[in-house]
C-alpha positions in Angstrom: -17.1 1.5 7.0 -14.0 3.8 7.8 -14.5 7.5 6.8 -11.5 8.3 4.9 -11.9 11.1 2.5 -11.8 10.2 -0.6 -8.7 12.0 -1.9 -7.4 9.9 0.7 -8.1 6.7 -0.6 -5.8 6.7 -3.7 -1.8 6.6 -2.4 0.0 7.9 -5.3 3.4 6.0 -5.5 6.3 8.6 -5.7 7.8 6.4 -7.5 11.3 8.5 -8.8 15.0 9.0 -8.6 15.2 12.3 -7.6 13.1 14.7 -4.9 12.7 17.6 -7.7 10.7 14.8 -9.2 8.6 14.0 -6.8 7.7 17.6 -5.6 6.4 17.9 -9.5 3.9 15.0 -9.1 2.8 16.1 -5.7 2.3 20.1 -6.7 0.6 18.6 -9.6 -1.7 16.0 -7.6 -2.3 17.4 -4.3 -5.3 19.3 -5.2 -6.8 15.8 -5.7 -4.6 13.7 -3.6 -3.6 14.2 -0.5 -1.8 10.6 0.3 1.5 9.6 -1.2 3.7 6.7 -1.0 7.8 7.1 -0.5 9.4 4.1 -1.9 13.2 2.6 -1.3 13.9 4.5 -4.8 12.9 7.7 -3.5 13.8 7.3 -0.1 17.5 7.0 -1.2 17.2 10.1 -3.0 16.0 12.0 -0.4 16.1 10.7 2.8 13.7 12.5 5.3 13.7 15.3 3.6 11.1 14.5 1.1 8.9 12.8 3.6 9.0 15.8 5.5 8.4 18.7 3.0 5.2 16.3 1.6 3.8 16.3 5.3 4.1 19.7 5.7 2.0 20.4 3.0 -0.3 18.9 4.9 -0.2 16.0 3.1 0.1 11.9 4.6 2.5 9.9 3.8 3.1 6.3 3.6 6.8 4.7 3.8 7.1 2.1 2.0 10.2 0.2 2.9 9.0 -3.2 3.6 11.3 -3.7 6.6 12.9 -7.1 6.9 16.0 -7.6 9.6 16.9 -8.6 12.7 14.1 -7.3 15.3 16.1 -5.1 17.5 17.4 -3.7 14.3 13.3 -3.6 12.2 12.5 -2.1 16.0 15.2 0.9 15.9 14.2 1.2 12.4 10.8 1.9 12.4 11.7 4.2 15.7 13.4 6.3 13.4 9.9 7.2 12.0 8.8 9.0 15.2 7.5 12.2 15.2 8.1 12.5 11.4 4.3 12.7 10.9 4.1 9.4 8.7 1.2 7.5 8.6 1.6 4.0 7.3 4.9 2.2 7.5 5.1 -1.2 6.0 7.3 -4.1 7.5 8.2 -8.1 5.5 8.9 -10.7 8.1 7.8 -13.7 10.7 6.2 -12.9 13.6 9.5 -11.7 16.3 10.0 -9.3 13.3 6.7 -8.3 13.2 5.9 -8.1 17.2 9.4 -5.9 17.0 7.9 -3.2 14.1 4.6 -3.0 16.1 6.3 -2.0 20.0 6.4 1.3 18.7 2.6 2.1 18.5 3.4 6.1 19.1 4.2 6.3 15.4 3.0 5.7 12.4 0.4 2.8 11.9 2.3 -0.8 10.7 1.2 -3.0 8.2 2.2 -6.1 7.6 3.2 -7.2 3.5 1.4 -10.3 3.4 2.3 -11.6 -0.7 3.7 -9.2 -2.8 1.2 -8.3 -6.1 3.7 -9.2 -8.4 4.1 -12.3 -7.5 2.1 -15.3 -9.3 2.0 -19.0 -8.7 5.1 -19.8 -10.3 7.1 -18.0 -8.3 5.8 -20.2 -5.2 6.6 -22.7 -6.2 10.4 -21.4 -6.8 10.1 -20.2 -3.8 8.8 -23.0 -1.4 9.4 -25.7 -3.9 6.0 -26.8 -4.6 2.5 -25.5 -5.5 1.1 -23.0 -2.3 -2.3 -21.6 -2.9 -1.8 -17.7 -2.7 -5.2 -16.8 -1.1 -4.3 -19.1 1.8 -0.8 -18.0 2.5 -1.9 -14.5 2.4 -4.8 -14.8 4.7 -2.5 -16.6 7.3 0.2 -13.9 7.3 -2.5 -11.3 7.9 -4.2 -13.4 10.2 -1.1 -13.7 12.5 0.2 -9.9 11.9 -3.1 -8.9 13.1 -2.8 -11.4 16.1 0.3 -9.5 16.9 -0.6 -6.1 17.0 -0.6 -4.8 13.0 -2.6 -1.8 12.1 -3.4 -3.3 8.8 -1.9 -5.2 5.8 -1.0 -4.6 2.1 -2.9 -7.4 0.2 -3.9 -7.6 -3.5 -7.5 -6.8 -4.1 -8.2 -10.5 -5.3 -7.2 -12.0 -1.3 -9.0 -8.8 0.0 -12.6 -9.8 -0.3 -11.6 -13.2 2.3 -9.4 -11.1 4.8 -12.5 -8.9 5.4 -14.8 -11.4 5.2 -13.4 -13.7 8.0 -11.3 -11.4 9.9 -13.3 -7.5 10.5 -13.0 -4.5 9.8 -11.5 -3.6 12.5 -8.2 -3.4 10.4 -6.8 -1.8 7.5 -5.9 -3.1 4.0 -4.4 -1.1 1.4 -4.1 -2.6 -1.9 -1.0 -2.4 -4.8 -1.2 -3.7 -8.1 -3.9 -1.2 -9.3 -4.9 -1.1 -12.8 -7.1 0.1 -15.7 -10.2 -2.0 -16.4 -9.8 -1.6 -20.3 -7.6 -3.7 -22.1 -5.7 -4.5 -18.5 -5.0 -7.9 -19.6 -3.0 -6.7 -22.2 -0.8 -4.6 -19.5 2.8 -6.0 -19.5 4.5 -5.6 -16.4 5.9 -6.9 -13.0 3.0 -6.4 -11.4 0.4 -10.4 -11.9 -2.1 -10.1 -9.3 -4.2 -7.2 -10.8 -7.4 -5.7 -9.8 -9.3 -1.9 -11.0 -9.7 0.9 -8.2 -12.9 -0.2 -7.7 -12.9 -3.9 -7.4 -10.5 -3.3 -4.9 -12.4 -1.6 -2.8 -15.6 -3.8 -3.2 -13.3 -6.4 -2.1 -12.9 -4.9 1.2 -9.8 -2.5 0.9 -9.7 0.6 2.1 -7.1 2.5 -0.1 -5.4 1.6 -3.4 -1.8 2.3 -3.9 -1.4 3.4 -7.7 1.6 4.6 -9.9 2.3 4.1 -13.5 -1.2 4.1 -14.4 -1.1 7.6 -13.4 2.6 8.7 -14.0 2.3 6.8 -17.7 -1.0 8.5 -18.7 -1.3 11.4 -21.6 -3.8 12.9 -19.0 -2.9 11.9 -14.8 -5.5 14.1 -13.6 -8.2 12.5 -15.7 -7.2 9.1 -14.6 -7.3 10.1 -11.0 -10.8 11.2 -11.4 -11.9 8.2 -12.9 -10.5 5.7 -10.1 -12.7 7.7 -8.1 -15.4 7.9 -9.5 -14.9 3.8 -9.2 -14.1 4.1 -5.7 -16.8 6.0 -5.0 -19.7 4.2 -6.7 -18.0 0.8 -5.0 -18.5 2.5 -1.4 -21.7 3.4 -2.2 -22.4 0.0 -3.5 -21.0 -1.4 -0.1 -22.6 0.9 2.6 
């Protein structure tokens, strides 16, 4: 099992439209988590700037901009992201785009988006046209990203349990789509492939990326320190 710290485990997604914002959440947070994701929302808003005043407070940071182009043009991309002190970058695509994001292993680490988390099976079948079994399609993208060269993959919680299973853990997985066990059936929102902190890391993943259950909740801090106590007890429960 990796050791990642455990106020490492939980990415807390900056989810915002403006840097002020963001700084809030992370001079509020970061004396319980010290990894936070920078969406395309944020990004926009603040450009490098952001990424590099939450690194300097010796904090890691994961940009999430699911890359999808050309290769030469994901390639220069993701160059961009040298020497910025990121950590995860995440990248869409087949596998030239892929094999393009991963040629520059001097930054941060890639991971491949295998099925987005909110994403159900009616929207395969709008998408390909006919019914595609969701576990499958997931394990074969990571199968092949990890073929190529990828760090790691982003992969709900209920796929993660087979990708670890069959293919190591020689490889990361970090895990969206986090939510409250109680009454989370009842949650309405974009998000359909749910899991809790802690059945995601039973399944296998190594971090959780989590956002409005924390940025929604009367008390953030207290919700932080119940996923991990749940990520916790899971590790223990898998070591």
């Amino acid at each position: 099992m990796k050791d990642i710290p455990l106020n490492e485990r939980i990415i807390f997604a900056l989810d915002v439209d403006h840097p002020d914002k963001a700084k809030e959440w992370v001079e509020q947070l970061d004396d319980h988590i010290r990894f936070y994701k920078v969406g395309l929302q944020l990004f926009l808003a603040g450009w490098f700037n952001i990424v590099d005043w939450i690194v300097k407070r010796g904090n890691k940071v994961m940009v999430d901009l699911k890359f999808f182009d050309i290769p030469e043009t994901v390639n220069l991309a993701v160059r961009q992201l040298k020497d910025r002190g990121v950590t995860f970058a995440t990248v869409h695509g087949n596998d030239p785009i892929i094999e393009a994001a991963v040629k520059e292993k001097n930054g941060p680490k890639i991971l491949a988006v295998t099925v987005l988390t909110s994403f159900g099976e009616e929207d395969m079948i709008e998408m390909f046209g006919q019914p595609v079994n969701i576990e499958d399609l997931v394990f074969s993208r990571a199968r092949r990203a990890l073929r190529i060269g990828c760090d790691g993959v982003v992969s709900s919680g209920l796929e993660a349990k087979r990708l670890r299973g069959s293919l190591g853990q020689g490889f990361l997985i970090v895990t969206p789509g986090i939510r409250p066990g109680k009454n989370r059936e009842e949650i309405m929102d974009d998000q359909k492939r749910i899991v809790t902190a802690g059945e995601a890391i039973t399944n296998g993943a190594d971090y959780v990326v989590v956002g409005r259950p924390i940025s929604n909740a009367a008390a953030p801090l207290a919700v932080v320190a119940q996923m991990q106590d749940e990520i916790s007890r899971a590790l223990t429960a898998r070591a």
